[in-house]
N, C-alpha and C positions, 0 to 999 in steps of 0.2 A: 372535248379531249383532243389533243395535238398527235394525229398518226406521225409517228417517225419514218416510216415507210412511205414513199410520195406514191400513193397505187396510180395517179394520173399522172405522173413520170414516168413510167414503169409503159401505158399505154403510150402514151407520146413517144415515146421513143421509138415504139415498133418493138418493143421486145415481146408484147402477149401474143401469140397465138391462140384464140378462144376455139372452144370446138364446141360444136352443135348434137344436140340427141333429138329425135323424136317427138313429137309434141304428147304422144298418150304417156310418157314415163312418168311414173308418180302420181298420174291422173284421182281426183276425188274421185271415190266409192261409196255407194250406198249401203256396205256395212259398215260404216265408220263405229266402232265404238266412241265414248266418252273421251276416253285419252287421248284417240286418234287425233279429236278435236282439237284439241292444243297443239296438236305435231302438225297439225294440216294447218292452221292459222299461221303458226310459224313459219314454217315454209314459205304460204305467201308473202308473208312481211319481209321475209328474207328474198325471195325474190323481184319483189315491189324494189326494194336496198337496191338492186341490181341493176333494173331498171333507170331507176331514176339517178340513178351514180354516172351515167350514159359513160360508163366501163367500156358493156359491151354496146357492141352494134345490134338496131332492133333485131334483125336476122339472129342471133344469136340467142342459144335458148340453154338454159340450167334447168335441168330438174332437179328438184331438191325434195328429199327427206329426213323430218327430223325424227329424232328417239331419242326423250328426255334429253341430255344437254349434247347430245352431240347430231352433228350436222352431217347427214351421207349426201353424197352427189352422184348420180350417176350419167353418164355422158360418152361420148367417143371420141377417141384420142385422131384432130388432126395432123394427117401426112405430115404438113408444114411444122407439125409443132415439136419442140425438142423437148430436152430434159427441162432445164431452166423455165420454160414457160407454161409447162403443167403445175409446177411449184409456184410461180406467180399466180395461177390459177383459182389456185386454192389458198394464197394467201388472200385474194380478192373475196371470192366466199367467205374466207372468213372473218376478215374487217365487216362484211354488210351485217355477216351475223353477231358479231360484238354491237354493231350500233343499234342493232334492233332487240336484244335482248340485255344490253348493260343500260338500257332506257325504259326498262319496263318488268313489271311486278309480275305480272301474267307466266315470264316464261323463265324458266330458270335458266342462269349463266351460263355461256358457252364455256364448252372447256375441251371440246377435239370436232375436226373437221375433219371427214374422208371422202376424196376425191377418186373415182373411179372411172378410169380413161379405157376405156373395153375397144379392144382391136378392130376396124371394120371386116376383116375378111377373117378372123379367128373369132369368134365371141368370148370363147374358152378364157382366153389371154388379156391382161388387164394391167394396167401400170395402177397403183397406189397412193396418190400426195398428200401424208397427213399431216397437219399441223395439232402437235398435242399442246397439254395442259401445261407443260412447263413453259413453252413459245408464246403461245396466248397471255399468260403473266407478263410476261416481260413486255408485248404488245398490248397489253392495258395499260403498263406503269410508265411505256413509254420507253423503256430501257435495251430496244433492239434495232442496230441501224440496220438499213437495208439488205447488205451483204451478212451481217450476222442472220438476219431470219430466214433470207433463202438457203441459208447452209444447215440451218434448223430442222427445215421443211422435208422429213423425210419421203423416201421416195424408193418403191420397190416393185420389181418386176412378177407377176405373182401368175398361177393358172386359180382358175375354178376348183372346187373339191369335187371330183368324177368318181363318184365309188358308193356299192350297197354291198357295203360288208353284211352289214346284217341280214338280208335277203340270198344269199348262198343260196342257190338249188330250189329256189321258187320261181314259177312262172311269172311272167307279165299279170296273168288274171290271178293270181294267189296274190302276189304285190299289191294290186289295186281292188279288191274284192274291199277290203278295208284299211282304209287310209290311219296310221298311227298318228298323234301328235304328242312327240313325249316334251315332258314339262324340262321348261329351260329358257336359255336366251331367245328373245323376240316369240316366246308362247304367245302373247293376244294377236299379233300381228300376222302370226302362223295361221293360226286359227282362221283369221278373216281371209287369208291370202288362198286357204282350200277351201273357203266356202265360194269364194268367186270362180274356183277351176271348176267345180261340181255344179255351179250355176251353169257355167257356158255348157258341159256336159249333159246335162240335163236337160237342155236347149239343142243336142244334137253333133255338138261339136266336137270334131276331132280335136283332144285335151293331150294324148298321149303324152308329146313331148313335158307336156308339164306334167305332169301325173309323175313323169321321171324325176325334175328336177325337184321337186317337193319330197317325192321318197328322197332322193339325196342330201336336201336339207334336213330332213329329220335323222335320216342314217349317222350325218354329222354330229347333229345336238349328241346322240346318243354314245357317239365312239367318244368325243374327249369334250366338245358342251364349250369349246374356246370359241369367241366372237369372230376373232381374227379371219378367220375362213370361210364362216357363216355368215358372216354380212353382207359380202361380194357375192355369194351366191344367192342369197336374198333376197338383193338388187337386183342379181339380171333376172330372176323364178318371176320378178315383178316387173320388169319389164317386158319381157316376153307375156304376160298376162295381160297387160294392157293393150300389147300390140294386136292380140287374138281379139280382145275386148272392140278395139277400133276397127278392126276388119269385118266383125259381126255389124257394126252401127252402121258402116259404109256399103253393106250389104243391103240391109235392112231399108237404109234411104234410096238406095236405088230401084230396091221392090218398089217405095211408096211412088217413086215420079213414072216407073215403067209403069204404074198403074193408072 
């Protein structure tokens, strides 16, 4: 299929700016449900796409998460980078995941991409570049030149959802004595994302800050249950899990060699 978008024009010319995250973000787990497995294959194939598109420079690293057809990224927005080139961003993203899922039975059609550019020195704060379902049409059929799709590509300044309405006038230890998971958006994913805080806890580790953001995402589900706000906080409840996750392992190997 003929991209009308030149994404190697785009690079040539010096207009991307790619930003780099972490290498634990999105990292596989050994709770992986069943589903997971399709979300976690994807991902790689999507990010194999990336690779081998030599887009970005090896340095440069995407984490990627799928959930059913839609594509989240999470990452951090560079200094250098402007409006225009987080939206090139993620139309990059999203071209690899059009070729890797309009090429195969395994995974269902893409049909939105969410790009999250998290502040280095705020986490809180996060710019948004998504390319929905009506853009992607038109980037199938062919029907979007260049300057129409970056004008497509929405783009919005957003914070985290910081709030436990529902916990009014209880303690930290009333809060976490027992962890809620009410049913709703990203329930399986929920579910495995508190079996890994309780894991590392379990194991001795200070969880607190997550033990927060997890009541907050559930505090979410339950005041209005919309994705929109719940997803970003999702992303970073999982990123910050991975990062404690990597700190344990890098611990752990340095026991084995001081031994």
């Amino acid at each position: 299929m003929r991209i009308t978008l030149s994404y190697l024009a785009f690079a040539a010319a010096g207009l991307m700016v790619s930003v780099s995250t972490p290498d634990f973000a999105f990292a596989a787990s050994r709770y992986e449900a069943p589903f997971q497995n399709v979300n976690q294959h994807l991902s790689e194939k999507v990010s194999e796409e990336l690779s081998k598109s030599d887009i970005f420079a090896p340095s440069i690293k995407y984490k990627i998460h799928s959930h059913q057809n839609e594509i989240l990224v999470s990452t951090y927005r560079d200094p250098r980078a402007n409006l225009t080139d987080m939206k090139i961003d993620a139309l990059l993203v999203t071209h690899a995941g059009m070729k890797v899922t309009d090429k195969s039975k395994s995974f269902p059609k893409l049909n939105r991409v969410s790009v999250y550019f998290f502040d280095r020195d705020d986490n809180s704060k996060f710019w948004l570049a998504e390319v929905k379902a009506s853009l992607i049409g038109l980037l199938r059929s062919n029907n979007a030149t260049k300057d129409e799709a970056l004008d497509k590509v929405s783009l919005s300044r957003l914070t985290l959802i910081n709030s436990l309405d529902h916990y009014t006038n209880s303690s930290y230890q009333e809060m976490t004595e027992s962890f809620p998971l009410s049913p709703g958006f990203l329930e399986p994913e929920r579910r495995i994302l508190l079996a890994r805080i309780m894991r590392l806890k379990g194991n001795g580790h200070d969880v607190s800050s997550l033990e927060r953001l997890f009541l907050q995402l559930d505090d979410s589900i339950r005041s209005n249950g919309a994705d929109n706000g719940i997803k970003p906080l999702y992303v970073y409840t999982l990123q910050m899990l991975e990062a404690k996750e990597k700190s344990k392992l890098s611990a752990l190997n340095n026991e084995q060699i001081q031994k």
